[in-house]
Each structure stands twice: as C-alpha cells, then as structure tokens.
C-alpha positions as CSV (number, residue, x, y, z in Angstrom):
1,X,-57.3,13.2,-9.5
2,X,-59.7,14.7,-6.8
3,X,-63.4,14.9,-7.3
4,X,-65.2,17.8,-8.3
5,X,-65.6,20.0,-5.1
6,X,-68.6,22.4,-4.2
7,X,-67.1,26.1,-4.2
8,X,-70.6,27.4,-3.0
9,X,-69.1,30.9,-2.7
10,X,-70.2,34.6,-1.9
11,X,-70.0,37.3,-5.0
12,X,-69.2,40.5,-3.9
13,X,-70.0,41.7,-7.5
14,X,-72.1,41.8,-10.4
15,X,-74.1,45.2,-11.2
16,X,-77.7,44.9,-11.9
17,X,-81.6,46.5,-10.7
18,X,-81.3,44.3,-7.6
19,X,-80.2,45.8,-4.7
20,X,-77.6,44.8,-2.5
21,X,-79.6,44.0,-0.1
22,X,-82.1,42.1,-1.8
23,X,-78.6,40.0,-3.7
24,X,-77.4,39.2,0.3
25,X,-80.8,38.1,0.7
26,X,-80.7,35.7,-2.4
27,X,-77.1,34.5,-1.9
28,X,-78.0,33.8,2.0
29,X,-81.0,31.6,1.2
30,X,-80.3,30.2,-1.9
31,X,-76.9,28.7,0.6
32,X,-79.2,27.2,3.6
33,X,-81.6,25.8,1.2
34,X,-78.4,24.0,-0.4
35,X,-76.9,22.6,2.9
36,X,-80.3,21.6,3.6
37,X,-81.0,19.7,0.2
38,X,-83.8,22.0,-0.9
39,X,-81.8,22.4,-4.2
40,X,-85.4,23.6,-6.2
41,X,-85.0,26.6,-3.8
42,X,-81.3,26.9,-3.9
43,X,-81.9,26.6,-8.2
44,X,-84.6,29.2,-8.3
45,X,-82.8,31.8,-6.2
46,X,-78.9,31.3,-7.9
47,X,-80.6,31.5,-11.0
48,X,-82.2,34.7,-10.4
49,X,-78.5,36.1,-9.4
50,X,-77.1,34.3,-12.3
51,X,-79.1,36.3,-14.6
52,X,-78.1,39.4,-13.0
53,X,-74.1,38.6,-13.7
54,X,-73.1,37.0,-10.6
55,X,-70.2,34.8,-11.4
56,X,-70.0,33.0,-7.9
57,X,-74.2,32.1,-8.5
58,X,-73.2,31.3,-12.0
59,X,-70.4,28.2,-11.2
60,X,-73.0,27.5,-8.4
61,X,-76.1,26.5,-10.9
62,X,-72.9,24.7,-12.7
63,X,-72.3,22.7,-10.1
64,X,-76.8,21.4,-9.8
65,X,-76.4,20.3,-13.1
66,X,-73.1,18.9,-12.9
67,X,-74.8,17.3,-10.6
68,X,-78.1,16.4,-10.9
69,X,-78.8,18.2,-7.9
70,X,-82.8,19.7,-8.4
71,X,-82.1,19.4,-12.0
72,X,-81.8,16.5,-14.5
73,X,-77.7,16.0,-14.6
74,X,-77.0,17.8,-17.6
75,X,-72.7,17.8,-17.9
76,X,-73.7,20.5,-21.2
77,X,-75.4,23.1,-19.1
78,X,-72.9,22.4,-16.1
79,X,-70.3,23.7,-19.1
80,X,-72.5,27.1,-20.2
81,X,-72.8,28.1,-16.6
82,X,-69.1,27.6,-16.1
83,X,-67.8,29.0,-18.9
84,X,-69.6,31.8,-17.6
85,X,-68.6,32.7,-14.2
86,X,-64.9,31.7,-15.8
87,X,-65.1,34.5,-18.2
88,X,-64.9,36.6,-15.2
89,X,-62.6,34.9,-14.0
90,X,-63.9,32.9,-11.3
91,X,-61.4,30.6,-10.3
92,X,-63.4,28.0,-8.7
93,X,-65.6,28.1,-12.2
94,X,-62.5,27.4,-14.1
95,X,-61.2,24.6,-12.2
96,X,-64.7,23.3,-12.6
97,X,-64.5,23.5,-16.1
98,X,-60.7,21.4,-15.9
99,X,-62.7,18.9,-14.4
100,X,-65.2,18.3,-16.8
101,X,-62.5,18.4,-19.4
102,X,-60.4,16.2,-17.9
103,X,-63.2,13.5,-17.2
104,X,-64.5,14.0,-20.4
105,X,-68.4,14.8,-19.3
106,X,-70.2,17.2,-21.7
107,X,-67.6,17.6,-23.8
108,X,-64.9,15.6,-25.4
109,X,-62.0,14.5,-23.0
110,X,-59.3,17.2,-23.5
111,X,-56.5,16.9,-20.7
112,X,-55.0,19.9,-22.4
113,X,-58.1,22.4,-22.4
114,X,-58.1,20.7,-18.7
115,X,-54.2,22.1,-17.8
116,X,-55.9,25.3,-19.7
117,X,-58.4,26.0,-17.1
118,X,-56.4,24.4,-14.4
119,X,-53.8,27.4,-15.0
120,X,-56.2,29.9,-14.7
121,X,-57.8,29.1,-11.2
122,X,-53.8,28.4,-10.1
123,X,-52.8,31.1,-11.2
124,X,-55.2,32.4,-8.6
125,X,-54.1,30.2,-6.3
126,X,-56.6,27.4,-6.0
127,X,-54.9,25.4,-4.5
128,X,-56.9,21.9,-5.8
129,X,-56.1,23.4,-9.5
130,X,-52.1,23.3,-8.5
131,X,-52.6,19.8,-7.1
132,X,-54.4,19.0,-10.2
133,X,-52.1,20.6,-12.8
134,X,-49.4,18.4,-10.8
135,X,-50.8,14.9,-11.2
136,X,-51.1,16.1,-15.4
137,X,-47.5,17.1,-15.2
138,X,-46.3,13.5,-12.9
139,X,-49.0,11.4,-15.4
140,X,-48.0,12.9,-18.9
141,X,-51.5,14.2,-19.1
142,X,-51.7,17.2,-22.0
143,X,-48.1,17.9,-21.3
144,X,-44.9,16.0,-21.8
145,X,-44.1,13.6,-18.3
146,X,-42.4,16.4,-16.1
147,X,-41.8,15.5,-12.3
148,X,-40.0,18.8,-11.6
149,X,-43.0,20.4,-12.6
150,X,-45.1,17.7,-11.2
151,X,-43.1,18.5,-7.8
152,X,-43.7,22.6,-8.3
153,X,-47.3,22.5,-8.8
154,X,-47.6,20.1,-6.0
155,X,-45.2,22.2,-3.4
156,X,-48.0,25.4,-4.1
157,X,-50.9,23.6,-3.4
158,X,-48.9,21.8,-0.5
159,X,-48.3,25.5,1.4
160,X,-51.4,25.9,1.4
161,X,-52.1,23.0,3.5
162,X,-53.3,20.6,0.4
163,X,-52.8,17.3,2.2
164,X,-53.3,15.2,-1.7
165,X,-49.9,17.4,-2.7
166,X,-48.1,16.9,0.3
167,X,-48.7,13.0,0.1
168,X,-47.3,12.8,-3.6
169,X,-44.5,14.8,-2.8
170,X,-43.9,12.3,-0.3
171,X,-44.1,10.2,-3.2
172,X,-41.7,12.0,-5.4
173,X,-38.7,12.1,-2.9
174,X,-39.1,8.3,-1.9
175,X,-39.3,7.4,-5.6
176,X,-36.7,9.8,-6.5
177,X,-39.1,11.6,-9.1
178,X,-37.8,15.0,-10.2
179,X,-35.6,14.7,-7.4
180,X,-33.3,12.8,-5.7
181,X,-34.2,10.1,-3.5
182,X,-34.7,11.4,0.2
183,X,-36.7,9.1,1.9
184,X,-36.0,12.1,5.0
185,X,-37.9,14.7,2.7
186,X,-40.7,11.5,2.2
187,X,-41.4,11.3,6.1
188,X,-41.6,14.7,6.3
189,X,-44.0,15.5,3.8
190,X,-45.9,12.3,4.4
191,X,-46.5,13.8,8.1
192,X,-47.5,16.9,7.3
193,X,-50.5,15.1,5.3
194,X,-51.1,12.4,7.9
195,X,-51.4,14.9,10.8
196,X,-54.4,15.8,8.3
197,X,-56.0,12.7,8.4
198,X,-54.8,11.7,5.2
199,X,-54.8,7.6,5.5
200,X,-52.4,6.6,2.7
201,X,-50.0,9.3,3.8
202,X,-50.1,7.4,8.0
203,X,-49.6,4.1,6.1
204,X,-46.5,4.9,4.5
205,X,-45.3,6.7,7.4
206,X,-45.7,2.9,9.3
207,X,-43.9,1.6,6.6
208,X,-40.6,4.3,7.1
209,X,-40.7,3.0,11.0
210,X,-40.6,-0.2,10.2
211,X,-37.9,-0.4,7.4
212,X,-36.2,2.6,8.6
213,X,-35.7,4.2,5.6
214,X,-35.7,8.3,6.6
215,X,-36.1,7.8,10.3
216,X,-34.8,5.7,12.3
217,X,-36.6,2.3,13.0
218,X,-38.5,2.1,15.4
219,X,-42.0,-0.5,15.3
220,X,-43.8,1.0,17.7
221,X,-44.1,4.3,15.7
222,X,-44.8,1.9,12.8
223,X,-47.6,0.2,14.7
224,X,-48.8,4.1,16.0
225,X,-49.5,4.9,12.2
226,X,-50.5,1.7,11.2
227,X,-52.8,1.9,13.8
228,X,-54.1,5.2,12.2
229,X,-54.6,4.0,9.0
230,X,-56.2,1.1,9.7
231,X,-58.8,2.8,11.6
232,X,-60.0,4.1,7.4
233,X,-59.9,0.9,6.7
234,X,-56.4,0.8,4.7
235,X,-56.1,-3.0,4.3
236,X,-52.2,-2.8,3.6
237,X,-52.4,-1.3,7.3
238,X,-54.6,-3.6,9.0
239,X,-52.5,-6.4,7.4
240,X,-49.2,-5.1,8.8
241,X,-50.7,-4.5,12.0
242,X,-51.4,-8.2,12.1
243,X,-47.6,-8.8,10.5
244,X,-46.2,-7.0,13.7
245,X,-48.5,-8.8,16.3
246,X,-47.6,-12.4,14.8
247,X,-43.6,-11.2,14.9
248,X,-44.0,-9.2,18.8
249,X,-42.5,-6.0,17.3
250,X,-43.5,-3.2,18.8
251,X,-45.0,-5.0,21.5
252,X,-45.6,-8.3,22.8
253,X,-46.5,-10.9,20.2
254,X,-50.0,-11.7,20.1
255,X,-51.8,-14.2,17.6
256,X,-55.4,-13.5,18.5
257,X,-54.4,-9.7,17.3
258,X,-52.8,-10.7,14.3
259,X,-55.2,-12.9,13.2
260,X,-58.1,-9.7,13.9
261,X,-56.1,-7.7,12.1
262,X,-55.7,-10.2,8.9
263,X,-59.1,-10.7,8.8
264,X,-60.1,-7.2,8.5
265,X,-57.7,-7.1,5.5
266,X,-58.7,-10.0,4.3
267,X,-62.1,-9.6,4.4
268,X,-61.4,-6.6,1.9
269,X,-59.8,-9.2,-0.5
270,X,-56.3,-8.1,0.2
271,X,-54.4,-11.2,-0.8
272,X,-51.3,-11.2,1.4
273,X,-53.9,-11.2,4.1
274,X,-55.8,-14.2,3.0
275,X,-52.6,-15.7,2.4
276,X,-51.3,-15.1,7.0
277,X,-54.6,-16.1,7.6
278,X,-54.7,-19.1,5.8
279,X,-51.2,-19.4,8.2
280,X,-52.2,-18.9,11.3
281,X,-54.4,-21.6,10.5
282,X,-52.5,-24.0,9.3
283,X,-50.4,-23.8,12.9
284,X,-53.1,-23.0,14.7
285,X,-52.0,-19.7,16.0
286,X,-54.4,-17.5,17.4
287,X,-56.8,-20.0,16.4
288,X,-57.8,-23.7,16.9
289,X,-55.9,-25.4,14.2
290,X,-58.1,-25.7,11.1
291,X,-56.4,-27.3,7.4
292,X,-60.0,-26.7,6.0
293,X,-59.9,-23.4,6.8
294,X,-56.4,-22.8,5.3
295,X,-56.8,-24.0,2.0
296,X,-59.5,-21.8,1.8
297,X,-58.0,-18.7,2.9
298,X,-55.1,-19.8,0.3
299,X,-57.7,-20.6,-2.0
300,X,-58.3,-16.8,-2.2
301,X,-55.2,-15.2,-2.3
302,X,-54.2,-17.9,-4.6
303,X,-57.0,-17.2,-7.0
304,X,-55.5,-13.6,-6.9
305,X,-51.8,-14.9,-8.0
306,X,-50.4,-15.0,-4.5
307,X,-47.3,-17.0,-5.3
308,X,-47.1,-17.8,-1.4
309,X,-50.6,-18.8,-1.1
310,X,-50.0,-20.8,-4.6
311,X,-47.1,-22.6,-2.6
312,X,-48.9,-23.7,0.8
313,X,-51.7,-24.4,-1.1
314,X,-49.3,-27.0,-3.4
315,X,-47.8,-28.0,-0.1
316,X,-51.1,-28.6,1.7
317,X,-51.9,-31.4,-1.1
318,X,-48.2,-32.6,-0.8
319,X,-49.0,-33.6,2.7
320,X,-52.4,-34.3,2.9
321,X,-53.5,-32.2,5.2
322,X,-57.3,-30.8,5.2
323,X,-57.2,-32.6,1.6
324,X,-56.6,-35.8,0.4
325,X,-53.1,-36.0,-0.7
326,X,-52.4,-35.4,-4.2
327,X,-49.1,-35.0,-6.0
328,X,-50.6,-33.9,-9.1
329,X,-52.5,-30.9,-7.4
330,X,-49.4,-30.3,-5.5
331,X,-47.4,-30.2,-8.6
332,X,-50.0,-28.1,-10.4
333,X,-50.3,-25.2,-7.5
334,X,-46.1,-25.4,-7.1
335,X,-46.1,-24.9,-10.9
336,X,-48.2,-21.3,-10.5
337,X,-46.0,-20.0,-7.8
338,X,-42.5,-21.0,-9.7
339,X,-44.0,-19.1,-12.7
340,X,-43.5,-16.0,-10.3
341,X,-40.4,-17.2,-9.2
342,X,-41.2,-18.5,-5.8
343,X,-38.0,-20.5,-4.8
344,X,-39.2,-23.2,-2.9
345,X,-41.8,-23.7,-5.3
346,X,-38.9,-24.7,-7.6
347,X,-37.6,-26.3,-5.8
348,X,-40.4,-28.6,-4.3
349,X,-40.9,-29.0,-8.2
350,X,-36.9,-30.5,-8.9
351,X,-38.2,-33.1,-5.6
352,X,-41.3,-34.3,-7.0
353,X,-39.7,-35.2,-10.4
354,X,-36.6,-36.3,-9.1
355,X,-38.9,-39.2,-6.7
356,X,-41.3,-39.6,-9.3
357,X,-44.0,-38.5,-7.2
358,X,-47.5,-38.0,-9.2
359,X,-45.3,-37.5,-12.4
360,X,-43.2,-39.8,-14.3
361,X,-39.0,-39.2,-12.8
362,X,-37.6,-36.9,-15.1
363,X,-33.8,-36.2,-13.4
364,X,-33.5,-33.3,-16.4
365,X,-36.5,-31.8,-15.3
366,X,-35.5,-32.2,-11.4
367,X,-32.1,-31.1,-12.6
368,X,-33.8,-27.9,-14.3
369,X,-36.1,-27.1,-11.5
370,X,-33.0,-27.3,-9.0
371,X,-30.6,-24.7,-11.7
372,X,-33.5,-22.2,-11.1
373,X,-33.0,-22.2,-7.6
374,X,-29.6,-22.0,-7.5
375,X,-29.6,-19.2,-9.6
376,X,-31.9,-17.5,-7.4
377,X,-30.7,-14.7,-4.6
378,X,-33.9,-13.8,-2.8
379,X,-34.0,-17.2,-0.3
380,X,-30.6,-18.5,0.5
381,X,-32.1,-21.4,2.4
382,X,-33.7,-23.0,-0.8
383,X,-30.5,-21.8,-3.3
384,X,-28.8,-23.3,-0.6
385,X,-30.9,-26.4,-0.5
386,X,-30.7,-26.7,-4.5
387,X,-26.9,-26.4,-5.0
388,X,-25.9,-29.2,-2.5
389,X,-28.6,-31.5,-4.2
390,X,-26.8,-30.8,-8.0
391,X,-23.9,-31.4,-6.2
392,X,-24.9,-34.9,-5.5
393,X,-26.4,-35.1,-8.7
394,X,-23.5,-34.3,-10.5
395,X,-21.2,-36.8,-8.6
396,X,-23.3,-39.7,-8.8
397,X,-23.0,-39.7,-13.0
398,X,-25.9,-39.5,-15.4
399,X,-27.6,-36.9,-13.3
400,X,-29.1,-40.1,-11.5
401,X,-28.5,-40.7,-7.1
C-alpha cells in the first residue's frame, strides 16, 4: 500500500471574519514555510485557517501531527483534524483518514472503515484512494478477495496516470487474476508505468524480452530495461544483467560485467547473486580463480536456502577444493539442497552411499537417492544419469555392481 502523501492544497472556501485577502495571505505563507521546514510557522498560520472552517488547512494540520512535523506525532489529533476537513468532504482528508485506519495508528486497525474513507475520496477521484481501494479488493482486505474489482479500481487510478495501478494491472493479466492471462496486456501496462520511472514495472518488462512471453524475445530490450532498473538498485535486475553478460545475450559476453553486476546484487543479499558469484569464482571467470572466495559467496546464498549454492558448496568439499576434502560435509550440504529437490544433489547423494564414501555403503539408500532422480523432470541430464545407473543396479542382482 502507498505511504501517506502530503495533499498540501489550496481552499477556495470556508466563510469567516477573515478576509480573502488576509486567507491568500495565510494559505501562501503557511505553504513556503512548509517546503522550507519552518513547520512552527506553517502550524501557527494553518491553524488560524483551520479555526476559521478551512477544510484544505484542516487535513494540512492533520498531516504535522500525523507526522510529527512542528508538533509531537500525535496519530489521535492527525484523526480530529481529518475527520474534519472529511466532513466537508475533502477528499485528500478522507483518504488520509483510510490510511490511518488501514495502518492502524490512532485508532484501532479497521481495513473496512479504511475501504469506507477510501470510497469517498474515489468517488472524487483520487486517484491514490482507487489504487488503494484496489490492493483491499486483490488482498481480501475488509472485503471478500475480488480481482475483478481489484482490476476496476486499479484501471481508474491507472487513467489517471497512477503508475502503482498500472504496475499491478500488469500483474493481474500475467497472473491471470480477474482476468485471463495476457501476458500482451502485461507488457503493455507494465510500460506505461516504466516509462514513469517505475523500477519494478522496467524489471519485469526485461523479464517479457527475455522469455518472450507478450513480445517477442528479444535480449537486448531485456538488457535495455534491466539496465533501467538496475540503475534503482533492483537486485533481481542487476543480477540478470550479470546473467546475460556471462551467457553474451544481448551483446558480447563479458565476465568482468557479469561479475559487476552480481556483485551489486549480491552485495544486497540477493542469494542467486551470491550463488553466480561464488561461480565465476570457482572458474575463474572474470576473476582470478579463487575456491576461498567461492565457498564464501556459497556460504551466503546457502545460509539463505539456495539449493544451488547448497550443491557447489557440497561439491566444493567433495573435491577438496579451497577446503580440505570432506565427504561428510559434502554429504551434509548435498542433503540441504535434495530437501528442495535439487537433482544432482540426489543424485551426488545415491554416489556417495553407493562407494561408501564418508558414510557406511548403503545400496538401498544409493538405490533411493537414484529413484528420486529418475522420477524427476526438471534436469534430464541427471534423470538421465540415475536411470542408466538402476539399470546396472538392477542387472547385477541384490541391488549390488
């Protein structure tokens, strides 16, 4: 949900002794003394129009204590000033107040007094209220789960340029939420929000390019967005980037930029990051070929349950390399990655009890290891791998070579 905005904005009513002149005055300074932090002088002169009726200086003392701003934070008082410029109907007053309902501060957390005052401002189209009434409706928030609603409020708020609602429609029509899946409709909304700036909305694009899903593949448009989302820091993006120099799509291949690239994500503890790192080296690509530094680039991701990293850690000790070898740490990090169902795990699992290495031979256990395998469809070269050795197994009797 998006945070509580400043809708510092001008009244044009309110009757009272002041004149209009001397209320132009009041709104005019009490705004410059905002911008420029001098919120005692910004309180003292929005009060003074509060008082008088004005709803717009009414939501703006709401918004100091809300807060804290020349005022102790007070979420209570925030609330009374709110309700206030809301009773006359002051839309940015009454999606104010959804916000405090819906994060719970002042008052008890409500999310249906929240879709309450959400309605109101939407219904005068504010456009951050129609976002907001559509993540309720696509959470199950104070109304029953409803993506075609979810997808309505979000398509208001979206013509008005709402970059946050055309994002999760993008999200909607590639999850097929509400509607049916059109990864087409995805890329379009997606760019309507990324030629805003909008950082998630450029990294999903990348990923459309480079699956082709909705557009037609193409990785150097997938490498253009990446590109732009990296630049905000998107780890998923800078990661990629890296993915696409190691590969050459998109342009030539390039180690020294993939490993940049993995180490900005990985420097933001995105695991799959940690884990190419920890890859490039182990080969030494794009750096001078360091085991040390390897393990401990696995060593994180694994420590986040990075089944990969889990398995080139295990295989690091199976070897020896950068540690002394040990079949029993081999064994245990192989064991953590074929809990989530990495294949060669399981399979390096089936070798190490079928040779008895740092274990006692167990052929049932190598045998059981090896059924996984088989059974699995995600990496034909181990399934492969694992049938032909039960096939040996099986002809030599006993389950023994």
């Amino acid at each position: 949900m998006k945070t509580l905005y400043l809708a510092l904005l001008l009244a044009t009513t309110a009757a009272h002794a002041l004149s209009d002149s001397e209320k132009e005055t009041l709104r005019t300074t009490a705004l410059q003394a905002y911008e420029q932090q001098d919120y005692a002088t910004a309180l003292e002169k929005w009060q003074t129009l509060a008082t008088a009726g004005d709803a717009a200086a009414q939501n703006n003392l709401g918004i100091l204590y809300n807060q804290g701003q020349g005022v102790a934070q007070n979420y209570a008082q925030a609330r009374a000033w709110y309700e206030k410029a809301a009773a006359q109907d002051d839309a940015n007053a009454q999606y104010n107040l959804g916000i405090l309902y819906a994060k719970g501060q002042g008052v008890a957390q409500d999310y249906g007094q929240a879709r309450a005052w959400y309605e109101k401002a939407a219904a005068q189209d504010d456009a951050n209220a129609q976002y907001n009434l559509g993540i309720l409706y696509a959470e199950g928030q104070g109304v029953a789960q409803d993506y075609a609603q979810a997808r309505a409020w979000y398509e208001k708020a979206a013509a008005q340029d709402d970059a946050n609602a055309q994002y999760n429609l993008g999200i909607l029509y590639a999850g097929g939420q509400g509607v049916a899946q059109d990864y087409a409709q995805a890329a379009a909304w997606w760019e309507k929000a990324a030629a805003q700036g909008h950082a998630q909305a450029q990294y999903n694009l990348g990923v459309l390019y480079a699956e082709g899903q909705g557009v037609a593949q193409d990785y150097g448009q997938a490498r253009s967005w990446y590109e732009k989302a990296a630049a905000q820091d998107v780890a998923q993006a800078q990661n990629n980037l890296g993915v696409l120099y190691a590969e050459g799509r998109g342009g030539a291949r390039d180690y020294g930029q993939a490993r940049a690239w993995h180490e900005k994500a990985a420097t933001q503890g995105l695991s799959v990051a940690q884990s190419n790192l920890g890859v490039l080296y182990a080969e030494g690509r794009g750096v001078v070929q360091d085991y040390g530094q390897a393990r401990a680039w696995f060593e994180k991701a694994a420590a986040q349950d990075d089944a990969q990293a889990q398995f080139n850690l295990g295989s690091l000790y199976n070897a020896g390399l950068g540690v002394a070898q040990d079949y029993a740490q081999a064994r245990a990090w192989w064991e953590k990655a074929a809990a989530q169902d990495h294949a060669k795990a399981q399979y390096n699992l089936g070798v190490l009890y079928e040779n008895g290495q740092g274990i006692t031979r167990d052929y049932d256990k190598a045998r059981a290891w090896y059924e996984k395998v088989a059974a699995q469809t995600d990496d034909q070269e181990a399934q492969q791998a694992a049938q032909q050795v039960l096939q040996d197994l099986d002809k030599t009797g006993n389950n023994k070579p």
